[in-house]
C-alpha positions, 0 to 999 in steps of 0.5 A: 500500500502507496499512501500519499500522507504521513502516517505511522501503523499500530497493531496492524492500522495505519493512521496519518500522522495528522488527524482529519477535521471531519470526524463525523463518520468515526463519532457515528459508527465507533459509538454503535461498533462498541455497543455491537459491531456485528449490529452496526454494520450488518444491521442484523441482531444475530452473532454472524459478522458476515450476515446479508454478504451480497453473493452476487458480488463474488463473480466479479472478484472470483479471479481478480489478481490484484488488489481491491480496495474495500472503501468504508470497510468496516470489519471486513463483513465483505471483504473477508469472504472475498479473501477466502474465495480467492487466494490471489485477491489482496485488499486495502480496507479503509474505515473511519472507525478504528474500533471497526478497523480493530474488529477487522485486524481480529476477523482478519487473523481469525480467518486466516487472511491477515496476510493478505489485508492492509488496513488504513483509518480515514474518511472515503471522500479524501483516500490518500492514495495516488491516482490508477493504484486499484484494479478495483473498488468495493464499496458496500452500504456505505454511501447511504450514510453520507449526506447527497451532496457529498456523493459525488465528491467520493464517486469522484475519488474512487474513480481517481484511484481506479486504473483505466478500465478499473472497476467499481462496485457499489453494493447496498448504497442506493436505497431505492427511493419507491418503495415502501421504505424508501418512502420513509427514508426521503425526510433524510435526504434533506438532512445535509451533513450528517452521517448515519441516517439513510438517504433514499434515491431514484434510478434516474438520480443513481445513473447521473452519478456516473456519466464519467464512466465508460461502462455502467450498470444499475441493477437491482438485486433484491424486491421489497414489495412489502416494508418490514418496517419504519424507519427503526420500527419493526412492524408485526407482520416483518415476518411475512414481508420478508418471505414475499420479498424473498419469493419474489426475488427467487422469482420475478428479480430478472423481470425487475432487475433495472427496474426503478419499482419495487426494489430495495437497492439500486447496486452499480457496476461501473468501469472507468 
């Protein structure tokens, strides 16, 4: 790892030597991390630090050789299952929150790929490394957070890093804006510097994000028919809401995939 700022590593972390003004990210998510890292990334209340992996990520990493950047990486809740897929994959994780960096030196070594991990405490939006130095960039349920006028600024940072023909994978970071939680979730995008609440958006706003790029796909990989809940409400029925949209997943996903009704996210796979 080529950083392009003075930093010094402890217990397996590189920090600058200078410390960011904009500590919002790590006041956010160092709180929730300490409480229940595996709840604060994986917003699930089970002891599975890999619960909701995104599977269909893995085909675009499955015979990468080279070196992924995991941007807002957090314990490693996705990149450590890429590592043990695929022996020649290296990955840079950068995380805002040291306590999740220091879940992920722990999971690291657990699993056997510590090796294979280098780990840096910073924002996204200012990635000290230099340009082209990344096949390619991961980023998973992190740009949701971030207020909507920041997100070009960050989409703009990743593609500096990436090598021409690069490419960046956005999973989880689109709350689609119609359905029936996106609904409860617009009030948030008027919420213009803090981090943490969901921001919900259209297909249309996603792709106009991109124009930069050669080659970009919006696809949805997940139906939300019905709303398991509001906000941090869970509702009776999330039961049965959650059986529908796991069918029609199984069933209707194909007929839905660039679809901007009806789905839970908008996910991108952009080439530079």
């Amino acid at each position: 790892m080529k950083l392009t700022v003075p930093a010094h590593l402890d217990e397996g972390i590189w920090y600058p030597d200078t410390v960011d003004d904009d500590r919002r990210a790590d006041t956010t998510w160092s709180h929730v991390a300490r409480a229940n890292a595996v709840r604060a990334a994986a917003a699930t209340g089970g002891p599975d630090p890999f619960a909701k992996y995104p599977h269909w990520i893995r085909p675009y990493f499955v015979t990468l050789k080279g070196c992924v950047l995991d941007a807002g990486c957090g314990y490693g809740r996705v990149s450590i299952p890429l590592l043990r897929s695929n022996q020649t994959l290296r990955c840079v994780g950068v995380d805002a929150s040291p306590v999740m960096l220091k879940k992920f030196v722990e999971l690291s070594r657990e699993h056997c790929v510590q090796d294979r991990v280098e780990l840096y405490c910073g924002n996204v939006s200012t990635l000290p490394f230099p340009d082209a130095s990344f096949q390619s960039v991961l980023s998973c349920a992190v740009l949701l957070h971030n207020p909507k006028r920041e997100i070009e600024g960050i989409i703009g940072e990743f593609r500096r890093i990436l090598v021409d023909g690069g490419t960046l994978i956005l999973a989880g970071s689109f709350p689609n804006v119609l359905n029936p939680e996106g609904f409860t979730n617009l009030r948030n995008n008027f919420r213009a510097t803090e981090n943490g609440p969901v921001r919900a958006y259209t297909r249309s706003e996603v792709k106009k994000l991109f124009q930069t790029f050669t080659r970009v796909s919006v696809e949805a990989h997940q139906m939300l028919l019905l709303p398991r809940g509001v906000g941090s409400i869970t509702l009776p029925w999330a039961g049965l809401s959650r059986a529908l949209n796991r069918y029609l997943t199984e069933h209707w996903m194909n007929t839905f995939k660039h679809s901007a009704w009806f789905v839970n996210h908008h996910d991108v796979i952009a080439t530079k």
